[in-house]
C-alpha positions in Angstrom: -13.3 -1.8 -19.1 -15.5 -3.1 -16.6 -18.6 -1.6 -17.7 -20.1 1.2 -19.1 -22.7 3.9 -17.5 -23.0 6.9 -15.5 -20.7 7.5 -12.5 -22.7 7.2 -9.6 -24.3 4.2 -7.3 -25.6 2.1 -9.3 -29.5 1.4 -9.2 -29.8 3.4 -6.5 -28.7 6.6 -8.7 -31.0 5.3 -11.7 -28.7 3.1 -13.8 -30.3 0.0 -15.1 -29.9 -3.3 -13.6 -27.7 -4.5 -16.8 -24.9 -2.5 -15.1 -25.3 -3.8 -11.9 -23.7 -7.3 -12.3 -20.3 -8.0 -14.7 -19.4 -11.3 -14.8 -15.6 -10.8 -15.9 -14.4 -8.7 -12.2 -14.1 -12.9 -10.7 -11.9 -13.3 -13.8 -9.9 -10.2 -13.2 -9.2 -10.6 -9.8 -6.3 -12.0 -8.4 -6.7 -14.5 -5.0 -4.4 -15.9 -2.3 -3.2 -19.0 -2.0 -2.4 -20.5 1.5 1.1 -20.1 3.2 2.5 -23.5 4.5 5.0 -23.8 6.7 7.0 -26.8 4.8 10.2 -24.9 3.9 9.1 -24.2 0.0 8.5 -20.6 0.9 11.1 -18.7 3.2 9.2 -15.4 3.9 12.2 -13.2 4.2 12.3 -10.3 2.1 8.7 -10.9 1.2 6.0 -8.1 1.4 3.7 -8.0 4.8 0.6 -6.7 5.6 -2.5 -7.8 7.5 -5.1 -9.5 6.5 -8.3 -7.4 6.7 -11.6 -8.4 7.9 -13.5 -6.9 5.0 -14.9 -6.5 2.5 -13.2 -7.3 -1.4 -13.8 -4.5 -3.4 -12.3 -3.5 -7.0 -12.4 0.2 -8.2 -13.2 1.0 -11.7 -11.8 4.4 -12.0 -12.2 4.9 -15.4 -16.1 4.0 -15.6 -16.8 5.0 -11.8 -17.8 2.1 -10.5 -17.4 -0.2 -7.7 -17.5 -3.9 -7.7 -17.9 -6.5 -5.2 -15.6 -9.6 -5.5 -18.0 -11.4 -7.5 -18.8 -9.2 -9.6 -22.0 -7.3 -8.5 -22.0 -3.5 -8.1 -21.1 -1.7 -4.8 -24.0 0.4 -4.5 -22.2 3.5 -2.1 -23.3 6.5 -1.8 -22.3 9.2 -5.2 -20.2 11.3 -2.2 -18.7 8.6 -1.5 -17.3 7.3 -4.8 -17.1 10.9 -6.3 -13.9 11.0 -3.5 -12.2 7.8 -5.4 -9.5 8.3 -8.0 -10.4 8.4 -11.7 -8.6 6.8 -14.8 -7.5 4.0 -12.6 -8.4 0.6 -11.2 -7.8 -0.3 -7.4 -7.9 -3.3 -5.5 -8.9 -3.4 -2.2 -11.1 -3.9 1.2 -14.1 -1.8 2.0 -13.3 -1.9 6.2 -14.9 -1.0 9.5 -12.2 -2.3 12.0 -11.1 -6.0 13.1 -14.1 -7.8 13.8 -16.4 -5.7 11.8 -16.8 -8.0 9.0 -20.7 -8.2 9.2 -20.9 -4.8 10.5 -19.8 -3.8 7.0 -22.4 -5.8 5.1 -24.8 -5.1 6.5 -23.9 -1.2 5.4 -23.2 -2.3 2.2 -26.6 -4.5 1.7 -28.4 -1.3 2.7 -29.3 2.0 0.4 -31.6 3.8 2.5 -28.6 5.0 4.9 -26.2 6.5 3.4 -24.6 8.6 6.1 -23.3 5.3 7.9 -21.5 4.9 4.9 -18.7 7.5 6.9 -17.8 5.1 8.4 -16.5 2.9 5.6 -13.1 3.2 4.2 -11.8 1.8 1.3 -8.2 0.3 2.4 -6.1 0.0 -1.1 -3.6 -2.6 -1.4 -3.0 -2.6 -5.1 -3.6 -0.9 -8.4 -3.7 -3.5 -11.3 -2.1 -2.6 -14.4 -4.7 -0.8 -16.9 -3.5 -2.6 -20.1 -4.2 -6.4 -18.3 -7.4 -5.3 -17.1 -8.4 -3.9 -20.4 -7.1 -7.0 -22.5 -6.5 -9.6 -20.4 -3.0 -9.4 -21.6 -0.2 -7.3 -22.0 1.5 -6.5 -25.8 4.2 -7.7 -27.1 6.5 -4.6 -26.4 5.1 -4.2 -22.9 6.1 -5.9 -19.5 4.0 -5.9 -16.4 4.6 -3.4 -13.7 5.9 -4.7 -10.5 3.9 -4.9 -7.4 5.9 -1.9 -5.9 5.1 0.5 -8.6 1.8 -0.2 -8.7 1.7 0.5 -5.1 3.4 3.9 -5.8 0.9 4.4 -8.5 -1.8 3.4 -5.9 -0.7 6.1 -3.2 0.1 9.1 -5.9 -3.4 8.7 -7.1 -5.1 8.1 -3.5 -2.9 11.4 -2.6 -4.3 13.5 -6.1 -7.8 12.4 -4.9 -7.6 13.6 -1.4 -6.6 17.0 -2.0 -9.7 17.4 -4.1 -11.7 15.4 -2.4 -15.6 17.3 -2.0 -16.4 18.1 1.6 -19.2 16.8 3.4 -20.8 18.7 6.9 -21.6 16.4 9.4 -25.1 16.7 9.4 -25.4 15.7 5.5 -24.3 13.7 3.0 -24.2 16.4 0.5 -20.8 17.8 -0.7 -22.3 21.1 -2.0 -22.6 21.4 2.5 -21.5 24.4 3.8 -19.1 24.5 7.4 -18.0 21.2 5.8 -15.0 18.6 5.9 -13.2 17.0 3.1 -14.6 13.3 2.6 -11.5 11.1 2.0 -12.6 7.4 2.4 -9.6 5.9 0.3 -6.7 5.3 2.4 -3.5 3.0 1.2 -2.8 0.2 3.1 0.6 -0.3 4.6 3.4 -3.1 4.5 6.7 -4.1 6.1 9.2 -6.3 5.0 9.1 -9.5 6.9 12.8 -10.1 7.9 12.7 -13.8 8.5 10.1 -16.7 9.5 10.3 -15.2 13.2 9.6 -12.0 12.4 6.7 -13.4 10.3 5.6 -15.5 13.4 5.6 -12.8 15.5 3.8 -10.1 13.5 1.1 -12.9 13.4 0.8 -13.5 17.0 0.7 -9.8 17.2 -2.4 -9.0 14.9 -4.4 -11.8 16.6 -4.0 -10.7 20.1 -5.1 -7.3 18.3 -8.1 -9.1 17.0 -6.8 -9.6 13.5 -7.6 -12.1 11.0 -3.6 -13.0 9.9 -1.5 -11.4 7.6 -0.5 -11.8 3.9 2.4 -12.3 2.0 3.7 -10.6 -1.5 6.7 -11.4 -3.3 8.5 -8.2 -4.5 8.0 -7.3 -7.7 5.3 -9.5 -8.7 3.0 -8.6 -11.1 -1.0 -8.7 -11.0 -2.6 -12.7 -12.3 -5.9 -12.9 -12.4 -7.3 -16.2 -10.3 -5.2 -17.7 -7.1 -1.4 -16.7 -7.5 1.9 -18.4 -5.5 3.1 -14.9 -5.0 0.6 -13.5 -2.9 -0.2 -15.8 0.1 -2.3 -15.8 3.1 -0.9 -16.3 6.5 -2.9 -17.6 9.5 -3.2 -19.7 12.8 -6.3 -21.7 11.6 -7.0 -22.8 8.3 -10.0 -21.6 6.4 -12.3 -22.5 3.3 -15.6 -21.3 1.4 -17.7 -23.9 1.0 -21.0 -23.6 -0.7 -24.9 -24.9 1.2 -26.2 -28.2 0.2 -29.0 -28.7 2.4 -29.9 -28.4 6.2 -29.6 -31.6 8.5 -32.9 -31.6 11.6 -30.7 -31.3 15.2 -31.5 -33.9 18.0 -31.6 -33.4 22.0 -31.3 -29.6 22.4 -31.3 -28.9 18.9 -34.3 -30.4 18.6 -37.3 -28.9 16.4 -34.0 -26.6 14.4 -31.1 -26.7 12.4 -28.5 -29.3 13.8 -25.4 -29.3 11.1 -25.5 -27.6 7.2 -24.5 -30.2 4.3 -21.7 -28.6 2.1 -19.7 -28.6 -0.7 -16.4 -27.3 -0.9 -13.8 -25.8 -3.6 -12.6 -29.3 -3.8 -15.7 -30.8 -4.0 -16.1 -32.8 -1.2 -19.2 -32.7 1.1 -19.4 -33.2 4.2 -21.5 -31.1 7.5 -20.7 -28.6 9.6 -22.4 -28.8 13.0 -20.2 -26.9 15.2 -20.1 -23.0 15.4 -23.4 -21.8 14.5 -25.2 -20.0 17.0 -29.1 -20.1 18.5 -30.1 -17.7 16.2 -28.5 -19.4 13.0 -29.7 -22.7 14.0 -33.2 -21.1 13.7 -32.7 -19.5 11.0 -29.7 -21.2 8.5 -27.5 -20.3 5.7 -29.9 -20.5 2.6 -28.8 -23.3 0.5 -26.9 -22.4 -2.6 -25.3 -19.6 -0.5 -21.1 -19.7 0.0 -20.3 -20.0 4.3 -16.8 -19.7 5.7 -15.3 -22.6 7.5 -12.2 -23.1 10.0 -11.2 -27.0 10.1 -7.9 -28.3 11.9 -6.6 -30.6 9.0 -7.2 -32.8 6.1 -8.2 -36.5 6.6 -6.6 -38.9 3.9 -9.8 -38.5 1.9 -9.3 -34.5 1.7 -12.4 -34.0 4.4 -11.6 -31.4 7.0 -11.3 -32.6 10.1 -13.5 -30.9 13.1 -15.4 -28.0 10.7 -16.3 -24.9 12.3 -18.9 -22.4 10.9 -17.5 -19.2 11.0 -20.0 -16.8 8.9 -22.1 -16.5 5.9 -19.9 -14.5 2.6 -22.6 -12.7 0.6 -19.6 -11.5 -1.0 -18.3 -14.4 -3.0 -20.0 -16.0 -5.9 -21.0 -19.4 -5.2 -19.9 -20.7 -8.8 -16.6 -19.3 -7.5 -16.3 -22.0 -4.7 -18.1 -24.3 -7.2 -15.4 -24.1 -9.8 -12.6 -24.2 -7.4 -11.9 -21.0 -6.8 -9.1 -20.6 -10.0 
């Protein structure tokens, strides 16, 4: 399991600090690759939802915890995680709305509030199969569950835990509140079948004009990897990366006297700088170096540098060794 300890929040509930960090939730966790549109992959008949704006987050049912991506505890409120199913793991996205991305961190990075953690829901999109998160492999007279009955298993146990979910009042956080309301903060997250690469192109279009991020692609019937699988892909307009802070380069003319570009390294290992997209404020106070920053680029020169980097925001989420070791 992921680790052991009391049910609860964490630090904030008097734990130690040894379970506040497991190093083996990066290994367990399965990633995206990107969709290209080069024929290899016809999306019809492929699984389609849209790609949140959040927050990774992996549920430990059977030891009560929550993790962040990269492996450091979600420190929510106890009413919060006492809603969550037990005896199972969940994968998912702790979400505010589109757009709310740093909205939701800055909830998260906080313990002194927990009432604003109402507002945070925990959007499931899959339910990794016990014995490969146990062992990190499945016997020999066992075969993986597909990704559709995991998603069944996923929605009977989000279903179990809202009908006994505690009750919260809306003047507390306490569920022992009387003249209160069931707290259900897990909610599955839904899919379509994308019919064919127009359907696919216009569900994307779609989802931006909505202020969406893009979407993302499943095969049917795949199981649950660990590390960056073919059969779950992400589908957007722009293309992305994580790249991790070398160093800060001085700005000139208006820029003068503050931050004019960030030196970074990406997944691939190639540096290179980043001087378009940060804002006043950022250029006054950067990305601390060694921490992991989000990136939109148009393309790839021949050398594998992307062409015309934007800075998009700062991931506190994602472990920087992550990006380091090439994200696999």
């Amino acid at each position: 399991a992921a680790a052991s300890g009391s049910t609860g929040a964490g630090s904030a509930n008097g734990d130690g600090a040894a379970s506040d960090e497991d190093a083996t939730i990066p290994q367990r966790i399965m990633l995206a690759q990107s969709y290209k549109e080069d024929g290899n992959v016809n999306p019809a008949g492929w699984l389609m939802s849209e790609k949140l704006d959040g927050m990774r987050a992996f549920w430990d049912g059977h030891a009560g915890k929550l993790w962040s991506r990269a492996g450091k505890a979600v420190h929510a409120p106890t009413w919060w995680l006492s809603s969550l199913p037990r005896n199972i793991y969940l994968d998912g996205e702790l979400w505010l709305g589109r757009g709310q991305f740093q909205a939701c961190m800055r909830i998260v990075r906080r313990q002194d509030r927990p009432q604003v953690w109402r507002q945070v829901k925990f959007l499931v999109f899959d339910a990794p199969d016990d014995r490969v998160m146990v062992g990190g492999q499945l016997g020999p007279n066992s075969s993986p569950e597909g990704y559709e009955e995991r998603y069944e298993k996923a929605n009977s146990a989000i279903a179990a835990a809202a009908s006994a979910a505690p009750s919260m009042s809306s003047s507390s956080t306490s569920s022992s509140s009387s003249s209160a309301t069931p707290t259900i903060v897990a909610e599955l997250h839904p899919y379509q079948i994308c019919r064919d690469r127009h359907h696919l192109d216009d569900q994307l279009t779609e989802i931006e004009r909505l202020g969406g991020e893009g979407l993302m692609l499943r095969r049917p019937k795949s199981t649950y990897r660990p590390g960056r699988s073919p059969h779950l892909l992400k589908v957007k307009s722009s293309k992305d990366d994580e790249a991790v802070v070398l160093g800060h380069e001085n700005g000139r003319g208006r820029h003068l006297g503050r931050t004019g570009a960030l030196k970074v390294v990406n997944r691939m290992g190639k540096t290179f700088k980043i001087g378009t997209g940060l804002s006043d404020a950022e250029r006054e106070n950067p990305p601390p170096v060694g921490c992991v920053v989000t990136y939109k680029y148009n393309e790839l020169t021949e050398g594998g540098i992307p062409r015309f980097p934007v800075f998009v925001r700062i991931r506190t989420d994602v472990d920087p060794d992550e990006v380091r070791g090439g994200g696999n």
